[in-house]
N, C-alpha and C positions, 0 to 999 in steps of 0.2 A: 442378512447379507454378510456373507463371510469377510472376514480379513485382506483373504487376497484379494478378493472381488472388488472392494473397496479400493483396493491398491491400484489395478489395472484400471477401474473407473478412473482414478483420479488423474495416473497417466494419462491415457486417453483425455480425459479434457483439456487436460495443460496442450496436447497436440493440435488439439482442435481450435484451443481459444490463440497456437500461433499462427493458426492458418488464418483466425479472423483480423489479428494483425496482420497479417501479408497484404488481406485485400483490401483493407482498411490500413491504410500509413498513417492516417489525419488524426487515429486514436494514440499516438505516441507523443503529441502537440500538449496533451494535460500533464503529464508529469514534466512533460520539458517547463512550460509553465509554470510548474510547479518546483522545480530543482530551482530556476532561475530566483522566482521569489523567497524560496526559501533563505537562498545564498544571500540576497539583497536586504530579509528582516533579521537576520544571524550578524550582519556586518551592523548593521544600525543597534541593534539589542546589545551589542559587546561593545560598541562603541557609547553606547549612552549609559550601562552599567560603571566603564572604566572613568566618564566622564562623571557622574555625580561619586565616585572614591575619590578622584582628584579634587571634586570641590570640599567634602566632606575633609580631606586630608588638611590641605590650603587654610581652610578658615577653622580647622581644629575642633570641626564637629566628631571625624571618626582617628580613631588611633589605632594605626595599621600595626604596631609593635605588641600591644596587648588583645587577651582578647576581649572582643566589645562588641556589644549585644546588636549595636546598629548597626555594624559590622555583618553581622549573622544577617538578623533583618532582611538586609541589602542585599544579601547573594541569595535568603531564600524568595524578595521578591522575584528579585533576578531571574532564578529557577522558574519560579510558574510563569512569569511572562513570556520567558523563553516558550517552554513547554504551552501555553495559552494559543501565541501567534504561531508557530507550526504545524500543532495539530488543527487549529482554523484554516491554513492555508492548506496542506495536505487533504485536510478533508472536504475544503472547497472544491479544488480542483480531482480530487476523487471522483466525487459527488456528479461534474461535470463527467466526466468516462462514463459511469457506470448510465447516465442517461445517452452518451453517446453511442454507448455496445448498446444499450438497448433498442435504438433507431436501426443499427447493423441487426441485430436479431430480428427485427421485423419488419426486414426486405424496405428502411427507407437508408438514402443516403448521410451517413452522420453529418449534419452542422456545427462545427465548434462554437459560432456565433450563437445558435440556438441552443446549444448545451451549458454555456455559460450563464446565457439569460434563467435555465430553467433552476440552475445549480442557484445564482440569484435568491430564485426564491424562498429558497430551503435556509437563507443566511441567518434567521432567527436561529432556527433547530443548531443547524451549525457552530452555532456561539453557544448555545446550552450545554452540549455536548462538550465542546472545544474548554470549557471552564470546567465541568464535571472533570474530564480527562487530564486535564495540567492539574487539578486538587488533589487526583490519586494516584500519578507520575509523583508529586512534592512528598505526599505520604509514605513511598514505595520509597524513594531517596533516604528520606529521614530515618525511618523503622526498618529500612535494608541497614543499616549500619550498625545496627544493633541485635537484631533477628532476620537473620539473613535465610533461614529456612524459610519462615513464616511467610517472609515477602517476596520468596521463591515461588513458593506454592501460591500466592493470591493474585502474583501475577502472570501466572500461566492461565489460573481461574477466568480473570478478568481479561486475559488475550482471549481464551475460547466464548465468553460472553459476549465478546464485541466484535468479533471477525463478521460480522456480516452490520457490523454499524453505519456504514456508507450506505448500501442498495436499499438500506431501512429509511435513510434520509432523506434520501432522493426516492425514492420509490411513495415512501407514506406518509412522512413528514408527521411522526407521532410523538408525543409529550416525551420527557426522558425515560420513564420506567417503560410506554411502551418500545422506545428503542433498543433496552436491555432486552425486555421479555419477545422482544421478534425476533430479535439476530440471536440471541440463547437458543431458542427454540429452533428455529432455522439451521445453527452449527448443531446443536442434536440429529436434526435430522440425517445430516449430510457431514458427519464430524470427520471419517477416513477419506472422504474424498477433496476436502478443506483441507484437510493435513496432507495428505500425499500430493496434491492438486501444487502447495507450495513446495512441498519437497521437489518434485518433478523442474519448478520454476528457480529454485535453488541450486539446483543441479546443473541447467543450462545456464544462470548465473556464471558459477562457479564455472564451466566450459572456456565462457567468454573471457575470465581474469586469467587462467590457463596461459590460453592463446596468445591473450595481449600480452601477457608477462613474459612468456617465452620469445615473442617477438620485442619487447625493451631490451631482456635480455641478450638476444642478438645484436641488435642495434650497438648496445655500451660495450659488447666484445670487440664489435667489427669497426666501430666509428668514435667509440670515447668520448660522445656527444651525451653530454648529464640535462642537457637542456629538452631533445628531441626524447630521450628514456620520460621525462618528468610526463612530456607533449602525451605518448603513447601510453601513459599510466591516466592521466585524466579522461582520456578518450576512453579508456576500456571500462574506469568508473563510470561513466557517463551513460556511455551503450549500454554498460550493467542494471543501471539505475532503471534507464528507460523504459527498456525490456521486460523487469520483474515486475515493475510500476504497472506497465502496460496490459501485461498479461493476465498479473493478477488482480488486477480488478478486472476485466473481462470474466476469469475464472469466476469469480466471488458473484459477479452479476447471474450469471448462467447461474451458477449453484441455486443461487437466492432466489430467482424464479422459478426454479423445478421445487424448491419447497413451498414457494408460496402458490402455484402455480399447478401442481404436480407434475410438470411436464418439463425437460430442458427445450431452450429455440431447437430452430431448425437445422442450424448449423451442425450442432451435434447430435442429427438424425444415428439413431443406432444404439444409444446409449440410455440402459437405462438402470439405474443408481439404485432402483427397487430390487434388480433384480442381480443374476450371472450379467457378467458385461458380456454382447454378443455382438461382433458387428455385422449387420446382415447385409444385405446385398439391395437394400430396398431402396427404393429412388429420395434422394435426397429433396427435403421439402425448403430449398433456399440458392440463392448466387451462387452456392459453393459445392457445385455438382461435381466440378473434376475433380477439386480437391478431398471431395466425401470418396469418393470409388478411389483415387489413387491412396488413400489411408487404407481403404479395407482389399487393397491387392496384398 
């Protein structure tokens, strides 16, 4: 499959997985979920880091003026807790999506109550992963500072080895090395349409900060209000968030079933990753009938 083929595939799905968000809203509820907690263990992490430097400071265990090893210590435990508790939450509430597109993929109504419980179960796998990931974020920090090509290049490696680390968890719930060796293998399959699949989700991103911006920026022209510019700066992060959150894991779901699977759902009747992307005129096999023919007018 050629280059462009790959291109226009991945297009095309990004189009497709926001039609699956239009008719499904309830799939936008996991990242929000997940923004909210993140926000909530970010304030607690920085507030219990800053709190044991002050105890440390106070009773003369650490000496902020020199530098001192407990000091170091402290901020790289800091580092992987941080990194530990986010990507557990992120990939919790991941986890939950990508079983909630898959109920939308097979014509049932998504449960968030039901997607959570099944995300639940996966919480061992979850925490393996989630400690693997914050070990080689701390390692990537450290040896970025000093070989910065090196930990360029390993972690672009390690982004393309693990882009399909969600749908692997929830879908198979395998030991650690099989969740490297399924989603490796799964991004080979489907490596241009993973890539452009995000480019396309980037792109509409980047639309949304556009829009917002140039609407703050009218605002602080016309009204001098730095409160109401701040109001419409977090709202366009927010909507941004949501939206790429949203989409692409849908994306990554779909993707990860047509490799596991050899077939994409229904939704994206038409498309096939094997081959020329073609969109034919054939009766769509899912909910989203208007929405399949009014793509391919």
């Amino acid at each position: 499959m050629g280059l462009l083929s790959r291109v226009r595939t991945g297009f095309t799905l990004t189009r497709r997985s926001f039609s699956v968000t239009r008719h499904n809203p309830t799939l936008a509820v996991y990242p929000l979920l997940m923004l909210i907690t993140v926000a909530v263990a970010t304030a607690a992490l920085f507030y219990a880091l800053v709190a044991s430097l002050g105890f440390g400071v106070e009773h003369g265990i650490v000496n902020l003026d020199q530098s001192d090893r407990l000091v170091n210590a402290l901020l790289i435990a800091g580092l992987f807790m941080f990194y530990l508790v986010l990507t557990f939450i992120s990939t919790f509430f991941s986890t939950a999506l990508v079983h909630a597109s898959h109920d939308a993929f097979a014509g049932r109504q998504p449960d968030t109550y039901r997607s959570l419980i099944l995300a639940k179960e996966s919480v061992g796998s979850i925490f393996v992963w989630s400690v693997v990931s914050a070990t080689i974020g701390v390692v990537l920090q450290l040896v970025g500072r000093r070989i910065q090509i090196t930990s360029l290049l390993f972690s672009m490696a390690w982004a393309a080895m693990t882009f399909f680390i969600v749908p692997v968890i929830a879908l198979e719930q395998p030991s650690i090395r099989g969740m490297l060796t399924r989603s490796g293998a799964a991004f080979k399959d489907a490596w241009g349409e993973s890539a452009v699949g995000a480019t396309g989700i980037g792109m509409v991103q980047g639309v949304i900060v556009l829009i917002g911006g140039l609407v703050a920026v009218s605002v602080s022209v016309t009204t001098g209000n730095s409160q109401l510019v701040l109001t419409i700066g977090a709202i366009t992060m927010i909507m941004m968030l949501l939206l790429g959150s949203t989409v692409g894991g849908i994306v990554k779901t779909a993707l990860y079933l047509h490799a596991n699977e050899g077939e994409l759902p229904g939704e994206f009747a038409g498309i096939n990753p094997d081959e020329l992307v073609t969109e034919t005129n054939q009766s769509p096999t899912s909910n989203f009938e208007t929405d399949l023919k009014s793509d391919q007018l």
